[in-house]
N, C-alpha and C positions, 0 to 999 in steps of 0.2 A: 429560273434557275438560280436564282440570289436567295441571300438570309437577307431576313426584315431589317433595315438598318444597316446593312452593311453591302460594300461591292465585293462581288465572288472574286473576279478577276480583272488584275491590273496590269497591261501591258509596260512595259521599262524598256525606253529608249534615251538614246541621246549620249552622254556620258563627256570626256573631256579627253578622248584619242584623236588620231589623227582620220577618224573612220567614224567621226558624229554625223554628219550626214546622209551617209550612208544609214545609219541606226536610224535614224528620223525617220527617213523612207520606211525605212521595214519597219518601223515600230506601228507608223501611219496605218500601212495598209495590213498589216496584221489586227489592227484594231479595228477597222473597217469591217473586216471581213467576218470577226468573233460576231462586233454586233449585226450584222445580216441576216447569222445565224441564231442570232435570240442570245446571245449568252451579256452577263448582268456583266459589264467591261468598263473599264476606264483607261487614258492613254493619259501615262506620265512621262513627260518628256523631264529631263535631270540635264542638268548644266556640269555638278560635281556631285558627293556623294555625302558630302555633311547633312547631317537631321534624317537621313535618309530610315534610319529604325521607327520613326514618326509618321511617314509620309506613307512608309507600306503598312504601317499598323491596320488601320481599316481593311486590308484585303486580305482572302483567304488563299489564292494563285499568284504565283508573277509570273510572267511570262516577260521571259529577260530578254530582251534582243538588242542588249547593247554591244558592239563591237567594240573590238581591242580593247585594253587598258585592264581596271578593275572588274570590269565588267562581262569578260571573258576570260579574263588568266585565272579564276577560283578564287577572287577575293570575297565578288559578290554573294556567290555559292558558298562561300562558306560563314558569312554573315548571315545568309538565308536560311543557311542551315543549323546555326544559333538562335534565329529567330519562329524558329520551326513552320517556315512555310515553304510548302512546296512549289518547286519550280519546273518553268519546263527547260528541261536542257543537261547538259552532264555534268557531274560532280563536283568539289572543288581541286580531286589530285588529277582526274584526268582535265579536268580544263586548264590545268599550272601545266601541266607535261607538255598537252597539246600547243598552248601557246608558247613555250619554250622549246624550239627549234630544232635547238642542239638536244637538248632533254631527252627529247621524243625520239632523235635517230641514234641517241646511246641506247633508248629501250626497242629500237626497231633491231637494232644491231642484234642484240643478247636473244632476239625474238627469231632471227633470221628472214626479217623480212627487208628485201632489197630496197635501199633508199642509196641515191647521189653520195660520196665518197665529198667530204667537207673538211672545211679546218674553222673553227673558231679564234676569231681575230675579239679582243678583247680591247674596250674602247681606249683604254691607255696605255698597252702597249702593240699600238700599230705597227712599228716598223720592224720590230726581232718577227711578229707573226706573218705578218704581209710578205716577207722573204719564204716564211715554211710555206707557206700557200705555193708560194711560184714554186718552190724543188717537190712539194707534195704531190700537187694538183696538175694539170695539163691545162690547155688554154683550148677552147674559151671558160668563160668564167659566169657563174650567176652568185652575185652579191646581194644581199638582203640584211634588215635587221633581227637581230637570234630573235627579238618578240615582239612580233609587230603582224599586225592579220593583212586580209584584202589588199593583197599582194603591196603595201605601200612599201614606197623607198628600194622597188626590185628595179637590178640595174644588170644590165648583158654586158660582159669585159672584153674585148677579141685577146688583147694582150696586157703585158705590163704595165704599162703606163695607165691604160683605160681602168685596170683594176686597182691602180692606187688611187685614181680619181674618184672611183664610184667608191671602194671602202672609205677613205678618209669624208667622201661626202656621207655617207650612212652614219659613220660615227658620229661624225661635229652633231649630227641632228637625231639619232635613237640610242645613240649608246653600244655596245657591243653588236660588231658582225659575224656573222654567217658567210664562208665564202665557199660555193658546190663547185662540184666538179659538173659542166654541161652534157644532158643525157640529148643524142640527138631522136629525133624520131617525132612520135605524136600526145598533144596535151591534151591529158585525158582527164575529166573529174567522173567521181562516182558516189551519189547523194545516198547516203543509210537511213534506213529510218526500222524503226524499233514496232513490231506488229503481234507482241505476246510471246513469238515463237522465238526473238531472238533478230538480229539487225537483218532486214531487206533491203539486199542493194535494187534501187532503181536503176531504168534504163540509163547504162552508160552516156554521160555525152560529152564530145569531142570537140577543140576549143582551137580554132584558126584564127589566130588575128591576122590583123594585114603587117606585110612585111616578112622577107622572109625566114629573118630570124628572131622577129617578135614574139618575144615574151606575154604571157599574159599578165602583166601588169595593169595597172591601176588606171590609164585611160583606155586598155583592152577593152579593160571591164566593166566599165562605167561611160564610156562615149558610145552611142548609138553609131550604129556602122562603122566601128573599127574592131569588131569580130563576129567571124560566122560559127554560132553553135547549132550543132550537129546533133540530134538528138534525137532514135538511140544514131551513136556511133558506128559507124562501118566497120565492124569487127570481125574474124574467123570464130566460132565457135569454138578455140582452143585459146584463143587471145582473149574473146569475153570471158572465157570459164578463169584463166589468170588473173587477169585483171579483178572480177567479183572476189574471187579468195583472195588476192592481198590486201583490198579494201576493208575486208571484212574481220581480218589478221589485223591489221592497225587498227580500226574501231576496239576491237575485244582487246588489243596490248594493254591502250592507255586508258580502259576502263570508262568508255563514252557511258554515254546512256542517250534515248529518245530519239535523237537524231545527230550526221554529222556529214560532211564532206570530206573524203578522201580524195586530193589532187594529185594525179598520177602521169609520170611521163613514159611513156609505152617504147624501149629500144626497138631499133629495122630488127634485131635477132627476135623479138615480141616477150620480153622482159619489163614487166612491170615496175617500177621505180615509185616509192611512195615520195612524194615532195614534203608535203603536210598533211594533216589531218585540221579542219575547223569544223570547233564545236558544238558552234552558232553560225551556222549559215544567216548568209542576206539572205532577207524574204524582199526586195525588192522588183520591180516589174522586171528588171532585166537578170535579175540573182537567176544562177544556174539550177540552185535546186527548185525552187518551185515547177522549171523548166521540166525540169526529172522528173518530178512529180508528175505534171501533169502529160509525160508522155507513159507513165505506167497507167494512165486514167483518173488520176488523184488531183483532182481541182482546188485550187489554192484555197479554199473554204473549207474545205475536209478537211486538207492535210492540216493547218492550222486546229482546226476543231480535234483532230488526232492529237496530236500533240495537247492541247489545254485538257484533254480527257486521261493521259497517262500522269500529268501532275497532278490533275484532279485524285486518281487511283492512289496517290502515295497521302491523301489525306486522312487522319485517322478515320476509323468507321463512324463516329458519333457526328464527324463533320461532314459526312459525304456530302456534294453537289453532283444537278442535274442527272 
């Protein structure tokens, strides 16, 4: 499946976020899995992004799996897209939108599609915003950074006090926050993935950590046995049919492409709440979507081989691969 002389496809990991490990992982076992499947691959791991128009010169695919940073807010995608190689994953405005917090729930707003009620706390002026938050918002509180993926720096407030600790710590360490209003009920993701016709959501699945008002945060999601995912999701047939269409509603707002995560908090009334949208899922052994994937039937070999085959599609005709 290669041209003479050169590698078809070069997997991109690593990067210099707070979520490089994670990219390693997935970058690993996506590279694994291409070559099992016979595809001509190679696995670039990146520390930073200098020389980087050199290093991908030889490939004719990237397959981007670097989390946060440059490498998922549409810096990368749109260097890629100057360098005219096709990638798997979405664009550079929906991947700036998606990674921008606030961005994405001004466009969910004007969209009508329901997301947590927020105030943007702005890194240098803490204290006039931190006041709007308390008379805005109701307590409890979820803090996070406006741009920052894999839930890093998400902090649970009960009150005052707790929510000037967790904002003034998000700020000193990412720069501007995000503070939600707390939706109670069930943490629901729902993995899209792009099949010709338009985005397929896979089976819903539903995200318990331990604790009973644990957040799915970033040892949730990455510590073996501190959450049980549920996959599909114990759902009503009118609660999955909501759930599937606002996922679906925020994939098409922010202009995804290929594939994405819609992270959803389900109200007791069964109102769908969109948190985020990512636009590069982990492909890690523990990552949700492959989970999705492979309860629709989609075996982490496919679904990867699906995805290297829609960026392959965007390649002009004269260059086609496999």
């Amino acid at each position: 499946m290669g041209v003479k002389g050169k590698k078809s496809i070069v997997v991109l990991c690593g990067g210099d976020s707070p979520e490089r490990e994670v990219s390693l992982r997935s970058g690993r076992g996506v590279y694994s899995a291409l070559l099992e499947r016979g595809w001509d691959v190679e696995l670039l791991e990146i520390e930073g992004y200098d020389g980087l128009p050199k290093k991908l010169a030889p490939y004719h695919v990237v397959f981007d799996i670097i989390h946060g940073g440059p490498g998922e807010d549409g810096t990368l995608q749109l260097l890629l897209d100057l360098l005219g190689k096709p990638y798997v994953g979405s664009g550079p405005l929906a991947s700036a939108l998606a990674m921008d917090k606030y961005e994405a729930k001004r466009l969910f707003a004007a969209k009508g599609i329901p997301s947590p009620r927020c105030v943007l706390i702005e890194a240098d002026r803490v204290s006039e915003a931190l006041e709007r938050a308390l008379t805005d918002l109701d307590p409890p509180f979820v803090v996070k950074p406006r741009a920052q993926g894999s839930s890093v720096a998400l902090h649970f407030a009960k009150d005052r006090d707790e929510l000037a600790e967790a904002v003034g710590e998000v700020a000193a360490g990412y720069g501007d926050v995000l503070v939600e209003e707390f939706i109670p009920g069930r943490e629901l993701t729902a993995g899209l993935l792009e099949d010709g016709k338009g985005p397929m959501v896979l089976p819903i699945l539903e995200l318990r950590p331990k604790g009973k008002e644990r957040l799915f945060d970033w040892a949730a999601k990455y510590t073996p046995g501190e959450c049980e995912f549920i996959c599909p999701a114990k759902l009503s047939p009118s609660e999955r049919e909501a759930v599937e269409e606002v996922a679906q509603r925020a994939f098409t707002a922010l202009g995804c492409r290929d594939f994405a995560r819609v992270d959803i908090r389900l109200s007791p009334e069964g109102v769908p709440y969109v948190l985020e949208v990512n636009t590069l899922p982990g492909m890690t052994e523990m990552s949700t979507f492959p989970r999705m994937a492979a309860a629709a039937g989609i075996s982490y070999g496919e679904l990867v081989d699906r995805l290297v085959r829609r960026a392959l599609s965007r390649l002009p005709n004269s260059h086609r691969l496999g």
